[in-house]
C-alpha positions in Angstrom: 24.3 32.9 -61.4 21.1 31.3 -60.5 19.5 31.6 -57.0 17.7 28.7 -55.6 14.4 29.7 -53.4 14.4 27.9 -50.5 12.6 25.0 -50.2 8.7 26.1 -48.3 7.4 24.3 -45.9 4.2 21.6 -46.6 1.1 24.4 -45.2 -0.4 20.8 -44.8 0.0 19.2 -41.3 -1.2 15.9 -41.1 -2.8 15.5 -37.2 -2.2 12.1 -35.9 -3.9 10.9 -32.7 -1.8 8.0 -30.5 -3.9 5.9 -28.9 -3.6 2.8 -27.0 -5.4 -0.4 -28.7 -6.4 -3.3 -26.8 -9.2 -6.1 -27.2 -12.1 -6.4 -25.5 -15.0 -9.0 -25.8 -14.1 -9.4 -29.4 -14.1 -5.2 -30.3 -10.9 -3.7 -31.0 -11.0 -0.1 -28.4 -8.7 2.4 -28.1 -7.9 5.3 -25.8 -5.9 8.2 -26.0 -1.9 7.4 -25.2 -2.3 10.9 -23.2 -5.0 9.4 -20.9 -3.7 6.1 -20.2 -1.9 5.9 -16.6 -0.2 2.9 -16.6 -0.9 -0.8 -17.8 0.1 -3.9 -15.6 -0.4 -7.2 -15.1 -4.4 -7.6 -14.1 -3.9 -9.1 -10.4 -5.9 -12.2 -9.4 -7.7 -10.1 -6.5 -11.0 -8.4 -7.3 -12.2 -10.9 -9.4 -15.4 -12.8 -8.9 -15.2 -15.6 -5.9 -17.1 -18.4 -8.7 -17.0 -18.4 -12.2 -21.2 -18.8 -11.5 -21.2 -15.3 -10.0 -22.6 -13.5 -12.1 -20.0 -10.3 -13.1 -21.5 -6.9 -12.4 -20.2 -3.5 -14.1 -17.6 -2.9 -11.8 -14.7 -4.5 -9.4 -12.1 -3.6 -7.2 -8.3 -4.5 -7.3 -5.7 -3.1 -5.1 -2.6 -1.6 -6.8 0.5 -1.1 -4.3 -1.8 1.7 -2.1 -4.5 1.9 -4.3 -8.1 0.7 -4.4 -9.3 0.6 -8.3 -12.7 0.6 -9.5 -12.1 -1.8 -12.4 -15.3 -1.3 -15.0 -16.3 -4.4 -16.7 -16.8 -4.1 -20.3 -17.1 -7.6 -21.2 -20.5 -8.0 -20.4 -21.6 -4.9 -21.6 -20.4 -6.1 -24.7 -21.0 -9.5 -24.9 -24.1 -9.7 -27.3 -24.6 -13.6 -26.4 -24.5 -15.4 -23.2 -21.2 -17.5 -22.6 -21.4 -20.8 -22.2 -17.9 -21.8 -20.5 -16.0 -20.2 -18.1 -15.7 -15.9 -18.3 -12.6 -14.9 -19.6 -11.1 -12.3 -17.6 -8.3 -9.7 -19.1 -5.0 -10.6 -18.3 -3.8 -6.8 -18.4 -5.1 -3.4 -16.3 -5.1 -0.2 -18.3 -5.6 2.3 -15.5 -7.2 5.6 -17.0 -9.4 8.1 -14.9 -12.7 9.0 -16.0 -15.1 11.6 -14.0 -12.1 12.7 -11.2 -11.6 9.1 -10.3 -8.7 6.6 -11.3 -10.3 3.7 -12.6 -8.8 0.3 -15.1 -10.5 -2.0 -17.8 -9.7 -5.4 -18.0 -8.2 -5.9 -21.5 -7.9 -9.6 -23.1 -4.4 -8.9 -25.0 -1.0 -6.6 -24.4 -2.3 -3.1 -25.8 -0.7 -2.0 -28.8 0.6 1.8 -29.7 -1.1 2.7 -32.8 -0.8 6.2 -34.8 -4.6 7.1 -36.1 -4.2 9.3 -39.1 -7.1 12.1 -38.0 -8.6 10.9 -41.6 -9.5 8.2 -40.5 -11.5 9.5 -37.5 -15.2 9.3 -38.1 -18.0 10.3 -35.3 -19.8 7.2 -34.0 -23.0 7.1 -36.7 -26.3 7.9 -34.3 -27.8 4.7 -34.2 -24.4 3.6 -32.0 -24.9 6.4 -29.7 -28.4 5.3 -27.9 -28.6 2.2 -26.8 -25.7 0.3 -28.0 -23.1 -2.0 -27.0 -20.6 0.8 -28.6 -22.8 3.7 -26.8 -19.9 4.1 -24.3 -17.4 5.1 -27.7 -17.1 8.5 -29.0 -15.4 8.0 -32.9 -14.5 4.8 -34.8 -11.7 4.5 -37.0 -11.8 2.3 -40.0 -8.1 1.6 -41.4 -7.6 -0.7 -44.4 -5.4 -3.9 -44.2 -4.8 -5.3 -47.7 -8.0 -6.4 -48.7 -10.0 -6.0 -45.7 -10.8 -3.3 -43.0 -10.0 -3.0 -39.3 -12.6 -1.1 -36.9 -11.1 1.0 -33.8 -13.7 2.2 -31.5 -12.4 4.9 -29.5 -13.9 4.7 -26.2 -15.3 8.2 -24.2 -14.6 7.5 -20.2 -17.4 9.5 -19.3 -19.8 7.3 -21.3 -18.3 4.2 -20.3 -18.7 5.7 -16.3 -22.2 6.6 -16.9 -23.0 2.9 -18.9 -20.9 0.7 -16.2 -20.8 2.5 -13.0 -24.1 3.6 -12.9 
């Protein structure tokens, strides 16, 4: 009679990181599904009176009993002026960075994406200093048939010390 051993276990766990993806000025960001509150529809309040005025790092919007400090990413990371009308994000992802609850105005519904960990690289330096992308901590680069997509992975506390001062 022959014994079968039992089948052991792959010692290999594969670490994936969800994250919620969402557009921004153009760059494809992500945060962590973990840190992410709550998205909603971005309300018409708290944005600028004139499309003239010129947007500053951060807004407020009121959410049911809430005051949000809504940080502006947009012009952070618009490299070139605009020449029509800003475009302002049509969704809230609420998040909290430094103690506080805070949102970013996002151009598109987020996405859920699974980030194999192998695909997690540490921002290179010359990103971390001075950079549009300063306020991300790791990119991801995941290949799409013959091309690449780029997920920056933002850090809240960098994007607080970048857009709220």
């Amino acid at each position: 009679m022959t014994m079968l051993a039992p089948r052991s276990k792959s010692t290999s766990i594969e670490t994936v990181l969800k994250v919620i993806v969402f557009s921004i000025a153009g760059y494809r960001l992500a945060l962590p599904l973990e840190s992410v509150l709550r998205v909603v529809n971005a309300p018409v309040t708290g944005m600028p009176s004139s499309a003239n005025e010129p947007l500053n790092g951060v807004e407020l919007v009121h959410l049911k009993h809430l005051a949000i400090s809504v940080l502006n990413l947009y012009s952070h990371l618009s490299l070139k002026q605009v020449d029509s009308v800003p475009q302002y994000g049509q969704f809230l992802i609420v998040t909290q960075a430094g103690g506080e609850l805070c949102a970013l105005r996002v151009d598109t519904p987020p996405d859920l994406v699974e980030l194999d960990a192998a695909t997690l690289r540490q921002l290179p330096a010359p990103y971390q200093q001075h950079h549009p992308l300063s306020i991300a901590s790791r990119v991801a680069v995941l290949p799409q048939g013959k091309t690449t997509s780029v997920i920056f992975l933002l850090d809240m506390e960098r994007v607080l010390q970048v857009i709220g001062g």
